[in-house]
C-alpha positions as CSV (number, residue, x, y, z in Angstrom):
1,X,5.2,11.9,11.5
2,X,5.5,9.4,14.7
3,X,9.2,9.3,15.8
4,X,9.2,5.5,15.5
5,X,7.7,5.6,11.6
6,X,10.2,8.3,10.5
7,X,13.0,6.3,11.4
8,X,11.5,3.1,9.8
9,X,11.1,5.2,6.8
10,X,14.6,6.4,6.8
11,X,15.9,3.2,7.5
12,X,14.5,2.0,4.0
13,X,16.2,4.5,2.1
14,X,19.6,2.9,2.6
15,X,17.9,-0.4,1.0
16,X,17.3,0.9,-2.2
17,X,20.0,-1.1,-4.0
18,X,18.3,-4.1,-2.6
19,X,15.4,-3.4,-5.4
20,X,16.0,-5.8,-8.4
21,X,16.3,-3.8,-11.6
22,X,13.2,-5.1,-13.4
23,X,11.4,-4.0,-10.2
24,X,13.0,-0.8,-10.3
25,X,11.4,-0.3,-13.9
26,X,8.1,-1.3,-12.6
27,X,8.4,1.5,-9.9
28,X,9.2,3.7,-11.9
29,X,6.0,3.4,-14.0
30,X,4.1,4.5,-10.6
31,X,6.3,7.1,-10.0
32,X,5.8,8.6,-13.4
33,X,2.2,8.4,-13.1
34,X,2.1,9.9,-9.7
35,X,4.2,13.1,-11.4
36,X,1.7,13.3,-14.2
37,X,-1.6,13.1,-12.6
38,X,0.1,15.9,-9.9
39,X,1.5,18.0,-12.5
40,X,-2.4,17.7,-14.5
41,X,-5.0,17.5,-11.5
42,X,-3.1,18.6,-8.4
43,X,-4.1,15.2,-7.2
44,X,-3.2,11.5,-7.2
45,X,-5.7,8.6,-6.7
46,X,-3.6,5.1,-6.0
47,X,-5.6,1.9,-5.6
48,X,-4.2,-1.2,-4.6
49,X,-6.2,-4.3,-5.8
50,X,-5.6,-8.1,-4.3
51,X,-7.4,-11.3,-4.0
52,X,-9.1,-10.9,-0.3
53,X,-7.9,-6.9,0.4
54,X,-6.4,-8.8,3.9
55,X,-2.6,-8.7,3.5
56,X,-0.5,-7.1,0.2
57,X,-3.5,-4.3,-0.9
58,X,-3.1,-2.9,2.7
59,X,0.7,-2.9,3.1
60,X,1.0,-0.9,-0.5
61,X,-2.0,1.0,0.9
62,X,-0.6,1.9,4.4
63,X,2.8,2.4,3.1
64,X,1.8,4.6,-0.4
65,X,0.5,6.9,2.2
66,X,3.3,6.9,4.4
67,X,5.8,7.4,2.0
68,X,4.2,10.2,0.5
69,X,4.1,12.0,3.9
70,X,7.4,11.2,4.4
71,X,8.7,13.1,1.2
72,X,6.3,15.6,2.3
73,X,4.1,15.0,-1.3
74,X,0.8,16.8,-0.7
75,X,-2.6,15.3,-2.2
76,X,-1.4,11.7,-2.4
77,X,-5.0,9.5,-1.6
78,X,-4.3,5.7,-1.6
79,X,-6.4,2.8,-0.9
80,X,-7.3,-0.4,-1.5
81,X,-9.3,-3.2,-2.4
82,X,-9.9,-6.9,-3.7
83,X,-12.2,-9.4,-6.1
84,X,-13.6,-10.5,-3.2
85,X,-14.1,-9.2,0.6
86,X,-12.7,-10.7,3.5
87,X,-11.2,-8.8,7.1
88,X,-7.9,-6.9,7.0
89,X,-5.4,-10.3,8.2
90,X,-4.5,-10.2,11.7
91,X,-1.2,-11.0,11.1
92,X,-0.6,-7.9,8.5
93,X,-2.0,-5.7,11.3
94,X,0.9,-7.4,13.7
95,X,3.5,-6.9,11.3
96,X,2.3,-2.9,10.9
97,X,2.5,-2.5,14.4
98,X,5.8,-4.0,14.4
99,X,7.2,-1.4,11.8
100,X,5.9,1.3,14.8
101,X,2.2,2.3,13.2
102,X,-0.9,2.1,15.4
103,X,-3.5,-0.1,14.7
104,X,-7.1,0.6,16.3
105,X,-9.5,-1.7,16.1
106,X,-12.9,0.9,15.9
107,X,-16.1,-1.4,15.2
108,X,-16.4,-5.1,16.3
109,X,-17.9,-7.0,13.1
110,X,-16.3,-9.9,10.8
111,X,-15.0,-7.5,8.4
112,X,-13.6,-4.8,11.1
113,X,-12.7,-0.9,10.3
114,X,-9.2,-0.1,11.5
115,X,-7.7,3.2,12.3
116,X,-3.8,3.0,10.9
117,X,-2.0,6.1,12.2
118,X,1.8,7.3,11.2
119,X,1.5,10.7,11.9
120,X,-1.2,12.5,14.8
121,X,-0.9,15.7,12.8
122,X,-3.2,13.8,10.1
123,X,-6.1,12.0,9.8
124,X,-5.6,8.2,10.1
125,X,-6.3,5.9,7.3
126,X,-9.7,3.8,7.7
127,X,-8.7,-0.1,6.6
128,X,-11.1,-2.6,6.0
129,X,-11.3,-5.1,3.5
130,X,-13.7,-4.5,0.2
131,X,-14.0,-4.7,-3.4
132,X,-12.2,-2.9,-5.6
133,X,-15.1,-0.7,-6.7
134,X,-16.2,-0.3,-3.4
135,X,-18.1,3.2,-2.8
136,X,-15.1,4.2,-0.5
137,X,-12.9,3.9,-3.5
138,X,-12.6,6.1,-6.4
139,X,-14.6,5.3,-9.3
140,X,-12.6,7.1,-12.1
141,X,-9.7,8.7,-12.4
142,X,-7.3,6.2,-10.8
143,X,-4.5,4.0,-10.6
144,X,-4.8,0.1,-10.0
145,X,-1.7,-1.2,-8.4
146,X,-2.2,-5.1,-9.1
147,X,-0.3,-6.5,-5.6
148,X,-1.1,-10.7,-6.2
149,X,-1.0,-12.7,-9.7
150,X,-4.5,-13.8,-9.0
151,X,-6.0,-10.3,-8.8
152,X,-4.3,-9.9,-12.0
153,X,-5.5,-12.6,-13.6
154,X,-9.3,-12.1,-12.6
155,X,-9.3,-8.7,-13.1
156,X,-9.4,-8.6,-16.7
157,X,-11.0,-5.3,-16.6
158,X,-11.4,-2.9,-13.9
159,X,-14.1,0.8,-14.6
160,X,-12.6,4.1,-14.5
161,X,-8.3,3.3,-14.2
162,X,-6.3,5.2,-16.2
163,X,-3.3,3.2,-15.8
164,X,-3.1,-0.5,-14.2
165,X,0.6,-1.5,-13.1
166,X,1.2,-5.1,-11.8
167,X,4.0,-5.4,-9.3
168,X,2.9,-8.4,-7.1
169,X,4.2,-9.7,-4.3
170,X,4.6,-13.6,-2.9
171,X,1.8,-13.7,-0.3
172,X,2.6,-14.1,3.6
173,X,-0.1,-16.0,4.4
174,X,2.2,-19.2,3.3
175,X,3.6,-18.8,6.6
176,X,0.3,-18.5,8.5
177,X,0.3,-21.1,11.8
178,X,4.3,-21.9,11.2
179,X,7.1,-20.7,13.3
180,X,8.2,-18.3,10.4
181,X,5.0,-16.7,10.6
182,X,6.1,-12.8,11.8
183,X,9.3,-12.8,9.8
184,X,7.6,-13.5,6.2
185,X,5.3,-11.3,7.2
186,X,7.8,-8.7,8.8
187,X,9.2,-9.4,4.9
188,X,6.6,-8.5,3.2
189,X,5.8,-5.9,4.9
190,X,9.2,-4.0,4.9
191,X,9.5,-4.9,1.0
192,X,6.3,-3.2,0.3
193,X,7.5,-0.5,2.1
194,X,10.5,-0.6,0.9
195,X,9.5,-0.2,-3.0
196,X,6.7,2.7,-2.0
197,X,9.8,5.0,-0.5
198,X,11.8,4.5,-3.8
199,X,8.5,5.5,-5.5
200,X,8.1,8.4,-3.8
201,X,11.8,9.4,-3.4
202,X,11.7,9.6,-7.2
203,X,9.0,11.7,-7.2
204,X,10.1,13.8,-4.5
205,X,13.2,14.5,-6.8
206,X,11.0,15.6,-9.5
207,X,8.7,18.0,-8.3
């Protein structure tokens, strides 16, 4: 793992108690699914499902993933998606970069594909912003991490999950074009990852 991303990650880990209790029991829920579906397939599928796929479904995305490397957790495939398409947010992509994770832009269209590396021994992820049922995704045999109310709301039913967990997040983009802009989003971003290394420190301890 990049120097700069392990000592983000470790940072987090003295921030647990900083996770309300009731979220704790929502985290909890992923963690036990992540040590079921590893324990019965070898493998775990995590989708994370917003509005417009720009902000919250590629933090828990990016930082599932991370997490799971960090805790050196093998088969861990995460991704995301939303009800509608959009383009990943710039301002997410800033706030990544911030945390120390590259960001490469790789094609030059509305909706871009982005490279998000934490570690050069692995394959980066590929982010752009899709449906939740996208052909990139998994069709079956999956997780749905809801990340934003509305998702929730308007995703009354989603093919193939086994298990659909809601732990939503205020949205950033309230402090798009204001001077607080890069700290809700710095924010965000750290509370997302944040919550995916208490995940993933739990199951760490059970495997």
């Amino acid at each position: 793992m990049m120097e700069v991303v392990a000592s983000f990650m470790q940072s987090l880990t003295a921030e647990f108690p900083l996770i309300p209790d009731d979220r704790k029991v929502i985290l909890r829920n992923i963690a036990s699914y992540v040590l079921k579906k590893h324990e019965e397939a070898g493998e775990v599928h995590l989708v994370f499902i917003c509005t417009h796929n720009s902000r919250r479904s590629h933090f828990g995305q990016v930082w599932a993933a991370v997490a799971a490397d960090y805790f050196d957790l093998k088969n861990i495939h995460t991704y995301s998606g939303g009800t509608e398409a959009t383009a990943f947010h710039p301002n997410a992509i800033e706030s990544l970069r911030r945390a120390g994770l590259e960001v490469l832009k790789t094609s030059q269209e509305s909706n871009p594909i982005y490279e998000v590396w934490y570690n050069k021994e692995r394959s980066p992820l590929m982010c752009f912003s899709k449906v939740y049922n996208d052909p990139s995704n998994p069709q079956h045999h999956f997780a749905a991490i809801m990340t934003c109310s509305d998702a929730e709301e308007n995703c009354p039913f989603i093919p193939g999950v086994e298990q659909r967990i809601g732990t939503t997040y205020e949205d950033p983009k309230i402090a798009d074009n204001t001077p607080q802009q890069d700290q809700i989003y710095d924010e965000r971003c750290r509370q997302i990852a944040r919550e995916m290394s208490f995940v993933f420190s739990l199951v760490s301890h059970h495997s």
